[in-house]
C-alpha positions as CSV (number, residue, x, y, z in Angstrom):
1,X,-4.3,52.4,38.3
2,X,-7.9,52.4,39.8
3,X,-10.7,53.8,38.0
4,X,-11.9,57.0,40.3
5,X,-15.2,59.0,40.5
6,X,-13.5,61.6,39.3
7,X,-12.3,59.7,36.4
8,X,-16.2,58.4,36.2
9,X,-17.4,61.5,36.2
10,X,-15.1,63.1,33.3
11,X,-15.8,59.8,30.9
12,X,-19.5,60.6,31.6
13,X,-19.5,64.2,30.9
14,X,-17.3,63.4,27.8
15,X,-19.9,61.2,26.0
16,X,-23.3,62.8,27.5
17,X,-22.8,66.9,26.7
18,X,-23.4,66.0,23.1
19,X,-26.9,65.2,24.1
20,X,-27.5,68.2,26.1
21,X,-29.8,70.4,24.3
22,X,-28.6,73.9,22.9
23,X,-29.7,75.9,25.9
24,X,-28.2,73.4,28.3
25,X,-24.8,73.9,26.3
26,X,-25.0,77.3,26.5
27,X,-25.5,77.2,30.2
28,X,-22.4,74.8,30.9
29,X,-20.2,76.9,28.6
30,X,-21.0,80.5,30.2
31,X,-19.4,79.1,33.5
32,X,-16.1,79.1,31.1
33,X,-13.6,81.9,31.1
34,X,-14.1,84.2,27.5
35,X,-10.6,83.0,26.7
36,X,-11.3,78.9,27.2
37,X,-14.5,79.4,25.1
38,X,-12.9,80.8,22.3
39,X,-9.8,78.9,22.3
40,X,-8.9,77.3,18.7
41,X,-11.2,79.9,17.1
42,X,-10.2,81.3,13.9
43,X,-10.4,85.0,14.0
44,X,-13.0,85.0,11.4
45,X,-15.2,83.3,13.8
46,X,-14.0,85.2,17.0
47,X,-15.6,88.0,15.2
48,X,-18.6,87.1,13.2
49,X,-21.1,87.9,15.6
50,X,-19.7,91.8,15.6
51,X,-20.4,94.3,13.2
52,X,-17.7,96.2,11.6
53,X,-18.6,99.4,13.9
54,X,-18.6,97.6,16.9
55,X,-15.0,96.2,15.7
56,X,-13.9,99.6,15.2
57,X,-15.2,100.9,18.2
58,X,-13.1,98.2,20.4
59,X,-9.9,98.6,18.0
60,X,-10.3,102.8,19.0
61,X,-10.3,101.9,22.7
62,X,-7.0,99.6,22.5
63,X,-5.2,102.3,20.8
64,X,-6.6,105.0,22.9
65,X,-5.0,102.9,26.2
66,X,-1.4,103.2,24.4
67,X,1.0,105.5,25.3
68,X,2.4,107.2,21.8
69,X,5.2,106.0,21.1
70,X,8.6,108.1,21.4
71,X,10.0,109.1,18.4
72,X,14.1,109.4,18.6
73,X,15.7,112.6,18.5
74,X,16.7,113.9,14.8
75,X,20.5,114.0,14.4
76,X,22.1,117.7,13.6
77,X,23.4,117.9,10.5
């Protein structure tokens, strides 16, 4: 199987975006989807960069989006 530019230029990036600087990193991540970025997180890291009321805040606007949910009918007695 031939060895391709495309395969060149994966190896390359591979073993070179270690010695990128922070800001470069940063840059080269941001073109990522939220979802690829923090993929393999822990939850506790997902979050640590929040503060409990901004948390909160997030959590209220999920739970304001659902619908309430339907209780069933009481059976007569």
């Amino acid at each position: 199987m031939p060895f391709t530019m495309e395969d060149f230029n994966k190896q390359y990036i591979k073993e070179h975006f270690p010695q990128l600087t922070s800001e470069e990193r940063k840059e080269v991540l941001k073109k990522l989807p939220p979802e690829e970025r923090l993929a393999g997180l822990p939850q506790e890291q997902r979050l640590a960069g929040m503060s409990p009321e901004e948390i909160q805040r997030y959590l209220d606007q999920l739970t304001a989006k659902q619908p309430a949910s339907k209780r069933k009918p009481r059976r007569k007695k």
